[in-house]
mmJSON file of the N, C-alpha and C atoms, coordinates in Angstrom:
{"data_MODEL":{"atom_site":{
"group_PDB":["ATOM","ATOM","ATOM","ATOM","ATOM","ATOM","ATOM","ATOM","ATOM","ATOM","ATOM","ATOM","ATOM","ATOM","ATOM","ATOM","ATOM","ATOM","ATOM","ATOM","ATOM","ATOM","ATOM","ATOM","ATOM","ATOM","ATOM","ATOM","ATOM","ATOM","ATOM","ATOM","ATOM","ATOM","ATOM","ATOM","ATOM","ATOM","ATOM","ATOM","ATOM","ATOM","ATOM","ATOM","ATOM","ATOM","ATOM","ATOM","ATOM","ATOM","ATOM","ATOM","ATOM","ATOM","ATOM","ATOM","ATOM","ATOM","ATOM","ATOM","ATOM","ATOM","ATOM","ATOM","ATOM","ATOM","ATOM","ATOM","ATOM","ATOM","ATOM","ATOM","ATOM","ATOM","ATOM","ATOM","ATOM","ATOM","ATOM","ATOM","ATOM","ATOM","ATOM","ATOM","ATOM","ATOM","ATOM","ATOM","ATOM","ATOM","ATOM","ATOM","ATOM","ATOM","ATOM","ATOM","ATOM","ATOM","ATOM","ATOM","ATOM","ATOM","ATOM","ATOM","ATOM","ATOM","ATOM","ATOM","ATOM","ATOM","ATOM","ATOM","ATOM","ATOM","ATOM","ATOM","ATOM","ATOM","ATOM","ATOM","ATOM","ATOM","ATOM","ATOM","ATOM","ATOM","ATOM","ATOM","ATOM","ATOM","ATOM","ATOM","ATOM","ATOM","ATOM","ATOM","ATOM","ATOM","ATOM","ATOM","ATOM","ATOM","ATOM","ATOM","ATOM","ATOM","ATOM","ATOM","ATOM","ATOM","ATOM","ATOM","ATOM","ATOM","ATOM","ATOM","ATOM","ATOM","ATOM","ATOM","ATOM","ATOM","ATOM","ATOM","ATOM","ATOM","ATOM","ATOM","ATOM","ATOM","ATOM","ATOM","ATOM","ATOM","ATOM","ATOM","ATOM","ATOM","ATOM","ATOM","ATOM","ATOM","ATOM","ATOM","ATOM","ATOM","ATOM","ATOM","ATOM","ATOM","ATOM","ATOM","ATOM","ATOM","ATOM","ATOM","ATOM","ATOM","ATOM","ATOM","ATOM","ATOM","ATOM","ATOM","ATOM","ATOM","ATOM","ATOM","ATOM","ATOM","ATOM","ATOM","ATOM","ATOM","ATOM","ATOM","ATOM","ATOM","ATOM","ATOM","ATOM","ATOM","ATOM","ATOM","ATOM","ATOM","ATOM","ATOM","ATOM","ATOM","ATOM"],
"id":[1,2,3,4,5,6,7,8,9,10,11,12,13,14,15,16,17,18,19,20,21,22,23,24,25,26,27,28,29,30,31,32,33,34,35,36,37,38,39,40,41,42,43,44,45,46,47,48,49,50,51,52,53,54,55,56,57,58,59,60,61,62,63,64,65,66,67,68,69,70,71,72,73,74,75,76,77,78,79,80,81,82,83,84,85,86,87,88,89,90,91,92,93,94,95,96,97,98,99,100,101,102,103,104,105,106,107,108,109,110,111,112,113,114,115,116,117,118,119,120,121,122,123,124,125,126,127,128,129,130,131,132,133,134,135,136,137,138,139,140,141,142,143,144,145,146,147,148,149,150,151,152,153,154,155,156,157,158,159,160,161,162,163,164,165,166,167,168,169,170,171,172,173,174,175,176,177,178,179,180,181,182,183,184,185,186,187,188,189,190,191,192,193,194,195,196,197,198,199,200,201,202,203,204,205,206,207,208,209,210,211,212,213,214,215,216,217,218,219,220,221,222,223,224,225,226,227,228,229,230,231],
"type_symbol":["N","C","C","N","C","C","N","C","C","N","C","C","N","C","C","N","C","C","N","C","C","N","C","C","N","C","C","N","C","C","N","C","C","N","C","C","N","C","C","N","C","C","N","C","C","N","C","C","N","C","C","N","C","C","N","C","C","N","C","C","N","C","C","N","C","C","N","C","C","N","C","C","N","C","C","N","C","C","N","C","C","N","C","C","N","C","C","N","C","C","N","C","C","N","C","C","N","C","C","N","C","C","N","C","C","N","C","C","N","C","C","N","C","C","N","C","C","N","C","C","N","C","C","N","C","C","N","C","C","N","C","C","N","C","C","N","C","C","N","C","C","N","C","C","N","C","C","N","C","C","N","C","C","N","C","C","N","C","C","N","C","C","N","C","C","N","C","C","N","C","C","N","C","C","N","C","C","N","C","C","N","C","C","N","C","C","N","C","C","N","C","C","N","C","C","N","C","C","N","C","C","N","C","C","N","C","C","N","C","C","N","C","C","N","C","C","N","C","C","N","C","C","N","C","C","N","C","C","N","C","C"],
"label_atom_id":["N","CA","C","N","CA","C","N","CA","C","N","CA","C","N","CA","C","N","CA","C","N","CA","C","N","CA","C","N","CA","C","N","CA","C","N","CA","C","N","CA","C","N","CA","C","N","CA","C","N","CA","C","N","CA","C","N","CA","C","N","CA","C","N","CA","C","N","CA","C","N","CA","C","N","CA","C","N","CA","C","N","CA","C","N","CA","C","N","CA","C","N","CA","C","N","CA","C","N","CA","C","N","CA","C","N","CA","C","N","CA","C","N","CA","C","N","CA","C","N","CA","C","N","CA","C","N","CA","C","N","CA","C","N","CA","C","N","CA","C","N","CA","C","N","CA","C","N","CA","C","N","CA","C","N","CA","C","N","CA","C","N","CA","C","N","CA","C","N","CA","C","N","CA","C","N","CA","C","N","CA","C","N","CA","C","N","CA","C","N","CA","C","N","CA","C","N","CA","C","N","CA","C","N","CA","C","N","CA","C","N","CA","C","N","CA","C","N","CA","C","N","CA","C","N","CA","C","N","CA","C","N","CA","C","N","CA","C","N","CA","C","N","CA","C","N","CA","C","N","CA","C","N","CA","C","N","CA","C","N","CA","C","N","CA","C","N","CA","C"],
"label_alt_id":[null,null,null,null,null,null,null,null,null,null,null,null,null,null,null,null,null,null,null,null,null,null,null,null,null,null,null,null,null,null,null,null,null,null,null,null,null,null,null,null,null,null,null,null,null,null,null,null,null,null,null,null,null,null,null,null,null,null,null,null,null,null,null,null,null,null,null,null,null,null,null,null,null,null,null,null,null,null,null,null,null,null,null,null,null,null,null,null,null,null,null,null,null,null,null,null,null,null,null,null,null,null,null,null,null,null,null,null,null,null,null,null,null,null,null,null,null,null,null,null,null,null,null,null,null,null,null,null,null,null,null,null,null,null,null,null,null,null,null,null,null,null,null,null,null,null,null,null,null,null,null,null,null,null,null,null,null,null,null,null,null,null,null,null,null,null,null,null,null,null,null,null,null,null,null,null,null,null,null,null,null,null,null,null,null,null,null,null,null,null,null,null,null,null,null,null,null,null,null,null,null,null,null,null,null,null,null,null,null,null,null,null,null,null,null,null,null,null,null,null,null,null,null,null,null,null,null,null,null,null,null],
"label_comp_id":["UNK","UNK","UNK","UNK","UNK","UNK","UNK","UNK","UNK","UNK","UNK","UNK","UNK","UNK","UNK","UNK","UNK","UNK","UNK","UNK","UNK","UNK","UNK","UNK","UNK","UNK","UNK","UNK","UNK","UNK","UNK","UNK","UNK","UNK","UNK","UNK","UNK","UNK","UNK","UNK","UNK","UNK","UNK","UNK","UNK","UNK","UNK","UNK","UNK","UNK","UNK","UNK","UNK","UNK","UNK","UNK","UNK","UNK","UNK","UNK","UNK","UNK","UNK","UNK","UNK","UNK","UNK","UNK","UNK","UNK","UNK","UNK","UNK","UNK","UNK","UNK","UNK","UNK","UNK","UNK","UNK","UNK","UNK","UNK","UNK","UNK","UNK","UNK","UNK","UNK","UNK","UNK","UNK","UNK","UNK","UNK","UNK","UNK","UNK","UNK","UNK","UNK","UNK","UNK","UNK","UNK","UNK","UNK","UNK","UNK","UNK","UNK","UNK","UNK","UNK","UNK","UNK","UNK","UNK","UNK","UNK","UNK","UNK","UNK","UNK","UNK","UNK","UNK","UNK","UNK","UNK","UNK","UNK","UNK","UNK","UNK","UNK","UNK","UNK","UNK","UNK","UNK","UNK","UNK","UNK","UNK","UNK","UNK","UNK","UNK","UNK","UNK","UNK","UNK","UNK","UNK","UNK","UNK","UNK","UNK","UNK","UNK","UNK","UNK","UNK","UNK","UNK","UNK","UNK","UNK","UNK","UNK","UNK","UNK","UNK","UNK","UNK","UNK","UNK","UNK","UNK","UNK","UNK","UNK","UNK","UNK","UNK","UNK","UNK","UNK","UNK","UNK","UNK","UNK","UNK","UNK","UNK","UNK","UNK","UNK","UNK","UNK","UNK","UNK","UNK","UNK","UNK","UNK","UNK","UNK","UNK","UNK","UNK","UNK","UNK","UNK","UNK","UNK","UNK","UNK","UNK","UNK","UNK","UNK","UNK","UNK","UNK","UNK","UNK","UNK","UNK"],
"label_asym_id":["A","A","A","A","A","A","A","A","A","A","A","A","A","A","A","A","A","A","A","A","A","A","A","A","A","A","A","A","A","A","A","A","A","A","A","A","A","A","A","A","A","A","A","A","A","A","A","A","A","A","A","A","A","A","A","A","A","A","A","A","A","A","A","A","A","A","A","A","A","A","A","A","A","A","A","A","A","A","A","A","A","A","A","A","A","A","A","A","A","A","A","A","A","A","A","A","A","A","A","A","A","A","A","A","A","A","A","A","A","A","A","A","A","A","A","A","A","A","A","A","A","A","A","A","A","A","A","A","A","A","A","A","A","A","A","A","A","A","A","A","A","A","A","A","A","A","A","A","A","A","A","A","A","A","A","A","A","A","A","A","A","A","A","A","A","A","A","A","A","A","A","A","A","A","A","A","A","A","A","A","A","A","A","A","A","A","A","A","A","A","A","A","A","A","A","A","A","A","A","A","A","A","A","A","A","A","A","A","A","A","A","A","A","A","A","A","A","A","A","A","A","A","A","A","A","A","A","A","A","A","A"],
"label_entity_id":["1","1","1","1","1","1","1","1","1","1","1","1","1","1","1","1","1","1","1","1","1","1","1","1","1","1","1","1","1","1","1","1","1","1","1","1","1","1","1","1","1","1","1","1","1","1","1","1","1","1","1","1","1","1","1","1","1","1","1","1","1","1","1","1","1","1","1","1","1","1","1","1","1","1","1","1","1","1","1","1","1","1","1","1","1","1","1","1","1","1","1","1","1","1","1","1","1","1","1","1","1","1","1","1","1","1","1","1","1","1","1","1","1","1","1","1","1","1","1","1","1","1","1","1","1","1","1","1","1","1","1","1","1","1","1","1","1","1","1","1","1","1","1","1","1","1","1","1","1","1","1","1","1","1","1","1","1","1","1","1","1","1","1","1","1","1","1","1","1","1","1","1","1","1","1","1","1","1","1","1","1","1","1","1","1","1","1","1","1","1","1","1","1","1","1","1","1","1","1","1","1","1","1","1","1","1","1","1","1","1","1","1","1","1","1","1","1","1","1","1","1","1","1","1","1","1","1","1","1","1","1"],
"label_seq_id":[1,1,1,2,2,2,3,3,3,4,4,4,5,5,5,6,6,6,7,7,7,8,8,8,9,9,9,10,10,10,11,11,11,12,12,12,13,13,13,14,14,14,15,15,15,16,16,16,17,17,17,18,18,18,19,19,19,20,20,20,21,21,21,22,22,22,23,23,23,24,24,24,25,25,25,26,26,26,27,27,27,28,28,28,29,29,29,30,30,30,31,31,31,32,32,32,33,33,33,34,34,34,35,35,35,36,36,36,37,37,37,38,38,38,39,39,39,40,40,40,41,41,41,42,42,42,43,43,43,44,44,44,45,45,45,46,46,46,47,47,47,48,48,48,49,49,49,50,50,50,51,51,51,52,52,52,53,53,53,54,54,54,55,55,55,56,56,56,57,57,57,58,58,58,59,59,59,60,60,60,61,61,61,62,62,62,63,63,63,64,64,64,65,65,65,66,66,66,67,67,67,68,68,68,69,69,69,70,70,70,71,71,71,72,72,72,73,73,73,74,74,74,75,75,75,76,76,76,77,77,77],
"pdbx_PDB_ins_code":[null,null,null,null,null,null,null,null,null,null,null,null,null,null,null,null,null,null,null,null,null,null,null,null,null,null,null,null,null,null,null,null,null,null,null,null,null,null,null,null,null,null,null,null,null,null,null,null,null,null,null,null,null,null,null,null,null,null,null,null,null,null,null,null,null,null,null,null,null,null,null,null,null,null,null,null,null,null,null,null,null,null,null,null,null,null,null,null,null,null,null,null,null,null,null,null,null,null,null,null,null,null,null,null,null,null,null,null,null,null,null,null,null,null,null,null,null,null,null,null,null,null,null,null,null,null,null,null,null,null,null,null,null,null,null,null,null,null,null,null,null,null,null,null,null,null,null,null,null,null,null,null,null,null,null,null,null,null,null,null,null,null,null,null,null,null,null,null,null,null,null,null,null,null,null,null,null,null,null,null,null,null,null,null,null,null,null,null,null,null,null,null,null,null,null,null,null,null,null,null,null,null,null,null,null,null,null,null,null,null,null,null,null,null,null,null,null,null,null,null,null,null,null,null,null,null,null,null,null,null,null],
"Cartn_x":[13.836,13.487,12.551,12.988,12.057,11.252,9.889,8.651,9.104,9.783,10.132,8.775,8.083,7.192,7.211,7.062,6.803,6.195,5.702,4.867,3.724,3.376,2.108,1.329,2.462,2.31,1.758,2.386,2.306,0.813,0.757,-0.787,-1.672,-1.44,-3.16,-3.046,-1.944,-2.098,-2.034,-2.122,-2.453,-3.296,-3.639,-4.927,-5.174,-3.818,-3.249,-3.114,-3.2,-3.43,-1.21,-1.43,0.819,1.122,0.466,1.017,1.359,0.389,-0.007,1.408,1.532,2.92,4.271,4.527,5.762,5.582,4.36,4.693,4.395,3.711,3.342,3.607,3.964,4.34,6.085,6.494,8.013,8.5,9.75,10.425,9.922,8.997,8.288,7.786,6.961,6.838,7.368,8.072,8.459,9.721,10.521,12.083,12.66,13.741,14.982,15.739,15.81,17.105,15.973,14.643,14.132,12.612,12.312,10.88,10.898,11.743,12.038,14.028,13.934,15.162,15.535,16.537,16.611,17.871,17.463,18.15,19.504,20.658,21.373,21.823,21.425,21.779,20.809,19.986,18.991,17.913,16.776,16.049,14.941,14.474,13.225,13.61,12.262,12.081,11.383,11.918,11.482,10.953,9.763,9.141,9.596,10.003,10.195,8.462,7.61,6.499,6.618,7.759,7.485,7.79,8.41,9.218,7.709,6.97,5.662,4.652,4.48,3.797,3.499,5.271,5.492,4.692,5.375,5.587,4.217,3.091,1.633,1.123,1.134,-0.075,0.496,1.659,2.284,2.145,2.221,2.53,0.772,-0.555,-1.598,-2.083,-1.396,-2.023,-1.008,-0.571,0.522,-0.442,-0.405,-1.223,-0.352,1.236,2.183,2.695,2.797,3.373,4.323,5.033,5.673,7.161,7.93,9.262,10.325,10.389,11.071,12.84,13.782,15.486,15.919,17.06,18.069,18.842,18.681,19.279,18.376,17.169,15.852,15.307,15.278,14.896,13.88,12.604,11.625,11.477,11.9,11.148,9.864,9.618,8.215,8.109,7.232,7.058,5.895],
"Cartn_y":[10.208,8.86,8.88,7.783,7.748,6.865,6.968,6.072,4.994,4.186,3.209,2.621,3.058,2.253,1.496,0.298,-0.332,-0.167,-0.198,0.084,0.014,-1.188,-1.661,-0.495,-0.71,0.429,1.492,2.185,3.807,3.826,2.691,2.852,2.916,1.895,1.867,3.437,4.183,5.373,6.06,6.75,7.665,6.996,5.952,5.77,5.815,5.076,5.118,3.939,3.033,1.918,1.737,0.249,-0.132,0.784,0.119,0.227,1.725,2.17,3.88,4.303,4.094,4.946,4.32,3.564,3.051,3.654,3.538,3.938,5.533,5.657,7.664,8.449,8.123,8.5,9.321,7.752,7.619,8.041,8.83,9.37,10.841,10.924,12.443,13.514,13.259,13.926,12.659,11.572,10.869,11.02,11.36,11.282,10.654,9.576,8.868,10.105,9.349,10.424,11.453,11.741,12.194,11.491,11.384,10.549,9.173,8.075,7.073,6.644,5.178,5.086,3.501,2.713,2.1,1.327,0.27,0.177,-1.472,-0.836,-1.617,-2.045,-0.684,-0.454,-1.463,-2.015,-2.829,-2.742,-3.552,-3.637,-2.467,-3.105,-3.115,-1.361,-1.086,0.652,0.54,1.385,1.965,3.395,4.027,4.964,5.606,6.753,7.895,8.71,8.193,8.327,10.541,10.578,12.139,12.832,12.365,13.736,13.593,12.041,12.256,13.184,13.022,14.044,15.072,15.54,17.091,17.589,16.699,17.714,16.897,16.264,15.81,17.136,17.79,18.85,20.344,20.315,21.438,21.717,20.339,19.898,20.495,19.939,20.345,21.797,22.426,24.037,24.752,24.744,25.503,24.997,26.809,26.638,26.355,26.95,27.111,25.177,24.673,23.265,23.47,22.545,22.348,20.97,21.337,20.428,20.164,18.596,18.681,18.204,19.202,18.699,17.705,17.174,16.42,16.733,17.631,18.039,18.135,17.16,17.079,19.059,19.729,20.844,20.958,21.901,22.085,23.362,23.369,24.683,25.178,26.048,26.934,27.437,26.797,26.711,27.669],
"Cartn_z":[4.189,3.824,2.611,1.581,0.307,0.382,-0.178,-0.297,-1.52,-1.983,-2.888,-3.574,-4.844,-5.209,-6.764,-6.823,-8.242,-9.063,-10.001,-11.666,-10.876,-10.255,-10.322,-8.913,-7.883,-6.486,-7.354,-8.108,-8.209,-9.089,-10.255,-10.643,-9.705,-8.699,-7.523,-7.335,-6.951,-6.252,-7.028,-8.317,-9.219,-9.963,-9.601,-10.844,-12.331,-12.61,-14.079,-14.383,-15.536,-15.849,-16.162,-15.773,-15.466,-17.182,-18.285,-18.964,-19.921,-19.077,-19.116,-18.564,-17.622,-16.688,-17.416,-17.967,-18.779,-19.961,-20.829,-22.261,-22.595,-20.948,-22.104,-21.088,-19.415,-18.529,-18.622,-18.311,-18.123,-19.002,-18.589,-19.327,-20.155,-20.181,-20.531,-19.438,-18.253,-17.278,-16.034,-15.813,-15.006,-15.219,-14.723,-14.986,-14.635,-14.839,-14.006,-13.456,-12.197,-11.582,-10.169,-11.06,-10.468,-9.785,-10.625,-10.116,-10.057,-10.81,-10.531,-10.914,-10.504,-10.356,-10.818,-11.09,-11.819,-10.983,-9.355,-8.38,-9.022,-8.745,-9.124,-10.472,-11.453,-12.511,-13.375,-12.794,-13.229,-14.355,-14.696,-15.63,-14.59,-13.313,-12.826,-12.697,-12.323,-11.878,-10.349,-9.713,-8.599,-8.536,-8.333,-8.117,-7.279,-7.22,-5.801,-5.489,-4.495,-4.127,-4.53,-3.517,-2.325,-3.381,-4.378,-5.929,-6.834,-7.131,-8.016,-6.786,-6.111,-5.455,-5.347,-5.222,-5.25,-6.463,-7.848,-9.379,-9.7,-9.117,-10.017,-9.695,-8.926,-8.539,-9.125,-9.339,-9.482,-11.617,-12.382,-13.518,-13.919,-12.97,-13.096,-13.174,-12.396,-12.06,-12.656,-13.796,-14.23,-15.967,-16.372,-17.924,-18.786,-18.849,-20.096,-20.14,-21.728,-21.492,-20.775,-19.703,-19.571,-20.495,-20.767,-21.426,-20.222,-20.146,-19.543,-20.313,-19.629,-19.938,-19.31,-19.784,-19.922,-18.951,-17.599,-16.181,-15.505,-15.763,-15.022,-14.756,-15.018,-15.425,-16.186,-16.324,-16.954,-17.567,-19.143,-20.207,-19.832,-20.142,-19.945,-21.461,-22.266,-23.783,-23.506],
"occupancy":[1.0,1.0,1.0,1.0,1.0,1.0,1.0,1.0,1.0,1.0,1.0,1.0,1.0,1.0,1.0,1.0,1.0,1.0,1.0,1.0,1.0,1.0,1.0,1.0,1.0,1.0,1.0,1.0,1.0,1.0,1.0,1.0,1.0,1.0,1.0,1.0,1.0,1.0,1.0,1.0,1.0,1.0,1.0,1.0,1.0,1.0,1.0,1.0,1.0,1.0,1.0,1.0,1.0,1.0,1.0,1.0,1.0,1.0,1.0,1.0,1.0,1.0,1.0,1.0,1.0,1.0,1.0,1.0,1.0,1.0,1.0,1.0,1.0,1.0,1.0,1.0,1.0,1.0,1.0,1.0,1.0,1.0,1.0,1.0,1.0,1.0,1.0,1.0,1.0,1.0,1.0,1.0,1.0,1.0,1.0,1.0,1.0,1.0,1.0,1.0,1.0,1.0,1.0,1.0,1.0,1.0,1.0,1.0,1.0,1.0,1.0,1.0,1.0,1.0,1.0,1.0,1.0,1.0,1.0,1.0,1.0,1.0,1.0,1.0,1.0,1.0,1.0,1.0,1.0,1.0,1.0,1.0,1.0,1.0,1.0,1.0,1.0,1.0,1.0,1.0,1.0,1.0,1.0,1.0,1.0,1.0,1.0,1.0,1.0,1.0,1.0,1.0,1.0,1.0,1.0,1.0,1.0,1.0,1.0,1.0,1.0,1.0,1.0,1.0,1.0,1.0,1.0,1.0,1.0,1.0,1.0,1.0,1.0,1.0,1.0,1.0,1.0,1.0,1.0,1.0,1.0,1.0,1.0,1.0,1.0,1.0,1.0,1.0,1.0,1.0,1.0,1.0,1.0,1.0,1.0,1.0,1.0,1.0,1.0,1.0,1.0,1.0,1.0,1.0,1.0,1.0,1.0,1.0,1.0,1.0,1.0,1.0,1.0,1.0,1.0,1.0,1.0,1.0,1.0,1.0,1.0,1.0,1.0,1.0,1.0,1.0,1.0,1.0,1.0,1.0,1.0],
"B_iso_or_equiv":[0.0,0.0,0.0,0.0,0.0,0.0,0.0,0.0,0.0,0.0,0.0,0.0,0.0,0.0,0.0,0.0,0.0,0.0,0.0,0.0,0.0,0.0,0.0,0.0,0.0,0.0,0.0,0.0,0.0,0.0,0.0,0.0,0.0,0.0,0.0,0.0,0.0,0.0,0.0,0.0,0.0,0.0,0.0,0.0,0.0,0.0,0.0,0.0,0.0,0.0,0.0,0.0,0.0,0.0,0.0,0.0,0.0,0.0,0.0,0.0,0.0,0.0,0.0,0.0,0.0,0.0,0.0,0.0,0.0,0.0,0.0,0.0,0.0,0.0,0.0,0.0,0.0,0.0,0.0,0.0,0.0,0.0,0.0,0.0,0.0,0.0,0.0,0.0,0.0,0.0,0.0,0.0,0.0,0.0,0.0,0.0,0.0,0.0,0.0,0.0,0.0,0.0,0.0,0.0,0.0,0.0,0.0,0.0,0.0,0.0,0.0,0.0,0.0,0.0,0.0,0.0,0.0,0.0,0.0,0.0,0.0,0.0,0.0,0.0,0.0,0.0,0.0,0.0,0.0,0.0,0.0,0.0,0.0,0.0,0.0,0.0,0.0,0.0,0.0,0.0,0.0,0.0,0.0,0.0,0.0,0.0,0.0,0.0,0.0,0.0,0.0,0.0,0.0,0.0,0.0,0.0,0.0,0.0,0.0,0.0,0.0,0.0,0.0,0.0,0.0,0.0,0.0,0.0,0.0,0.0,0.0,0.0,0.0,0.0,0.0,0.0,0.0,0.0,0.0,0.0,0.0,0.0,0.0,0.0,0.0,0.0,0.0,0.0,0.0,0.0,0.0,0.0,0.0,0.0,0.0,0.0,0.0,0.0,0.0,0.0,0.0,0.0,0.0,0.0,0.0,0.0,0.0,0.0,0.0,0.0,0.0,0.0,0.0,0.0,0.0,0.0,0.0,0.0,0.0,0.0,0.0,0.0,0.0,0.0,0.0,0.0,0.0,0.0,0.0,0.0,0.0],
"pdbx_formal_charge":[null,null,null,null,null,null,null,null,null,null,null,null,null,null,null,null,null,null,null,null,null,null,null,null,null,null,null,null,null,null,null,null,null,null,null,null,null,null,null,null,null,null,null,null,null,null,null,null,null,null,null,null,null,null,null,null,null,null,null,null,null,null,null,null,null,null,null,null,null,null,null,null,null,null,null,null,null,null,null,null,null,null,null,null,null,null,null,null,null,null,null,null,null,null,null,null,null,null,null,null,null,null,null,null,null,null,null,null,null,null,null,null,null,null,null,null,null,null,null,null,null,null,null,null,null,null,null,null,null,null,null,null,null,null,null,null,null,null,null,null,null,null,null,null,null,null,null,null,null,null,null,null,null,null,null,null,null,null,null,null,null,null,null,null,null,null,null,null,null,null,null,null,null,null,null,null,null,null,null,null,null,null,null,null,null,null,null,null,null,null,null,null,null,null,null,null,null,null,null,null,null,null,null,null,null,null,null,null,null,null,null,null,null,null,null,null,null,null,null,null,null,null,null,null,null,null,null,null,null,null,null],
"auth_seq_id":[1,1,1,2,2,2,3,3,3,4,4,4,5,5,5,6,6,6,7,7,7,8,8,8,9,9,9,10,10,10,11,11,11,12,12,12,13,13,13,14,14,14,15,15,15,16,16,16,17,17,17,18,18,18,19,19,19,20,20,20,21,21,21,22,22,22,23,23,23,24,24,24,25,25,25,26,26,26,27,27,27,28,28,28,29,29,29,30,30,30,31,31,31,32,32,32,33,33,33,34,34,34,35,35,35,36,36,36,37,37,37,38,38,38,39,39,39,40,40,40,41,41,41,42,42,42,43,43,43,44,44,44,45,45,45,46,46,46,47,47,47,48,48,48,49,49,49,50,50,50,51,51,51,52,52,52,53,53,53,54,54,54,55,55,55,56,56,56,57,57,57,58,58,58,59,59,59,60,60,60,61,61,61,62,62,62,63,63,63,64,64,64,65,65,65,66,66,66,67,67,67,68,68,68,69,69,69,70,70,70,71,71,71,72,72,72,73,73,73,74,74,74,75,75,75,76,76,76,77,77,77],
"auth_comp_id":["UNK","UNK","UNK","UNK","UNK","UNK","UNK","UNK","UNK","UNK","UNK","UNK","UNK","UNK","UNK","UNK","UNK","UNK","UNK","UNK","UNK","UNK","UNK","UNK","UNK","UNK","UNK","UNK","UNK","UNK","UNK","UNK","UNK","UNK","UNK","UNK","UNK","UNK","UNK","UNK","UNK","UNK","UNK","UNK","UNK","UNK","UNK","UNK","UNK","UNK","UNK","UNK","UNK","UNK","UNK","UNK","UNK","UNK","UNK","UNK","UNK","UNK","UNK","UNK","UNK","UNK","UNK","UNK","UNK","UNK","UNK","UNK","UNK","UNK","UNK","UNK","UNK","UNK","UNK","UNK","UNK","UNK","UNK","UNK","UNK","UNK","UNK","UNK","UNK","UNK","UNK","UNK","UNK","UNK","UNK","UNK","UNK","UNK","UNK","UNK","UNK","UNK","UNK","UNK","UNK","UNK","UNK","UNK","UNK","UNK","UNK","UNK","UNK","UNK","UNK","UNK","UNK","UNK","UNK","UNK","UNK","UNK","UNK","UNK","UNK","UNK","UNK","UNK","UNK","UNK","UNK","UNK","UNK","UNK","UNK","UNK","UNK","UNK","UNK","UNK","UNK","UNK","UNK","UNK","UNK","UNK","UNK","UNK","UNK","UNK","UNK","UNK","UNK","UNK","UNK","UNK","UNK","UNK","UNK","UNK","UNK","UNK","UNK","UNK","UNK","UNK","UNK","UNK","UNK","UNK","UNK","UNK","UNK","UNK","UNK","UNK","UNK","UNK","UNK","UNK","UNK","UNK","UNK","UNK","UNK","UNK","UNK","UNK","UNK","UNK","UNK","UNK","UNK","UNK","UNK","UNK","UNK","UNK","UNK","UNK","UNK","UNK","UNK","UNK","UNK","UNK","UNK","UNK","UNK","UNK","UNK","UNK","UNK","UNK","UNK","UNK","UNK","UNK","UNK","UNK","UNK","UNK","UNK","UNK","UNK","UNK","UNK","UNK","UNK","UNK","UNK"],
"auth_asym_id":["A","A","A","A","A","A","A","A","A","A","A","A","A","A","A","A","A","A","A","A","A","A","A","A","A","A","A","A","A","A","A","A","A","A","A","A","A","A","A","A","A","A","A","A","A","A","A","A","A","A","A","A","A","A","A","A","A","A","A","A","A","A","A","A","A","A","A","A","A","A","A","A","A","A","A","A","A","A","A","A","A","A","A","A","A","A","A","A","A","A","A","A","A","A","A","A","A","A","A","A","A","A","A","A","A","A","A","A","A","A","A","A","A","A","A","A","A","A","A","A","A","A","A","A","A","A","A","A","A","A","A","A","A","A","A","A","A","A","A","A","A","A","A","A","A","A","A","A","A","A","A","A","A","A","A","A","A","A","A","A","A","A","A","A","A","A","A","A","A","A","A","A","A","A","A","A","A","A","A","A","A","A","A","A","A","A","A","A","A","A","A","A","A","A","A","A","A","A","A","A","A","A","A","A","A","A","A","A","A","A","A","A","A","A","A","A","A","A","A","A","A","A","A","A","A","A","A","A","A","A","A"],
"auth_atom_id":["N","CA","C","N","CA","C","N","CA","C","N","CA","C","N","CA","C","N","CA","C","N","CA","C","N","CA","C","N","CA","C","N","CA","C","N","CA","C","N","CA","C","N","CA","C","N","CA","C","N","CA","C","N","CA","C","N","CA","C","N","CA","C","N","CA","C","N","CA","C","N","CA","C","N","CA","C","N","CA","C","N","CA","C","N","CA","C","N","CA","C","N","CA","C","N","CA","C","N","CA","C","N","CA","C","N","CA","C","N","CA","C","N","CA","C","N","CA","C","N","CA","C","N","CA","C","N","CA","C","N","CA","C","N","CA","C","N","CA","C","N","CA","C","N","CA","C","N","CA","C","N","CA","C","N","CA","C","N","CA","C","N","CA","C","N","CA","C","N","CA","C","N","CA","C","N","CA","C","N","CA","C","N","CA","C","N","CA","C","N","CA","C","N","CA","C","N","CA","C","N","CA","C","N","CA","C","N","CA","C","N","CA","C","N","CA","C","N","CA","C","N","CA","C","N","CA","C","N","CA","C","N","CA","C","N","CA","C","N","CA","C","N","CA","C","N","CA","C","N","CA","C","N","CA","C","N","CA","C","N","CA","C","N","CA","C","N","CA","C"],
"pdbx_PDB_model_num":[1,1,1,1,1,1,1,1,1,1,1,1,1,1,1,1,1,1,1,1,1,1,1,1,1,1,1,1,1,1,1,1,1,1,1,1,1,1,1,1,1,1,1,1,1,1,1,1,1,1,1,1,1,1,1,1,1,1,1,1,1,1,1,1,1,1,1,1,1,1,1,1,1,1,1,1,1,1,1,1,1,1,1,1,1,1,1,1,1,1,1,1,1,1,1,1,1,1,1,1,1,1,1,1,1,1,1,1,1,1,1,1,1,1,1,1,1,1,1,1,1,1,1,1,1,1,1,1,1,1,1,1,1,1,1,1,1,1,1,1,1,1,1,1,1,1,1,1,1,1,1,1,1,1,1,1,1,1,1,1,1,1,1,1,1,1,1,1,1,1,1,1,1,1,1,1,1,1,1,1,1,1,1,1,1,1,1,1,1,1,1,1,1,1,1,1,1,1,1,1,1,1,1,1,1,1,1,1,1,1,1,1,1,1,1,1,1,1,1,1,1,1,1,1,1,1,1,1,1,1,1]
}}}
């Protein structure tokens, strides 16, 4: 079962300002497909809680940048 959360949900709980997680977030370390989702081929975004979870703590304790691909996959630069 997935935790479904909105722009505004996922700021209270990472503590990131909305417009922070759309413009410098998403799509660079937030992925469609993986960390959020886009229900009914729609405008709005839905957050996957349990996938930002996993990859916030993991994205932190790791020194080399991480890049992420285009098969939701991550370079080690």
């Amino acid at each position: 079962m997935q935790t479904y959360l909105t722009t505004e949900e996922l700021a209270t709980r990472i503590h990131y300002d909305v417009r922070t997680i759309r413009d410098r977030l998403k799509d660079s370390v937030l992925l469609e497909g993986i960390h959020y989702i886009r229900p009914f081929g729609g405008r709005k975004l839905l957050f996957l809680w349990e996938a930002i979870e996993r990859d916030i703590g993991q994205a932190s304790t790791s020194r080399a940048p991480l890049i992420p691909m285009a098969n939701g996959g991550l370079a080690h630069g």
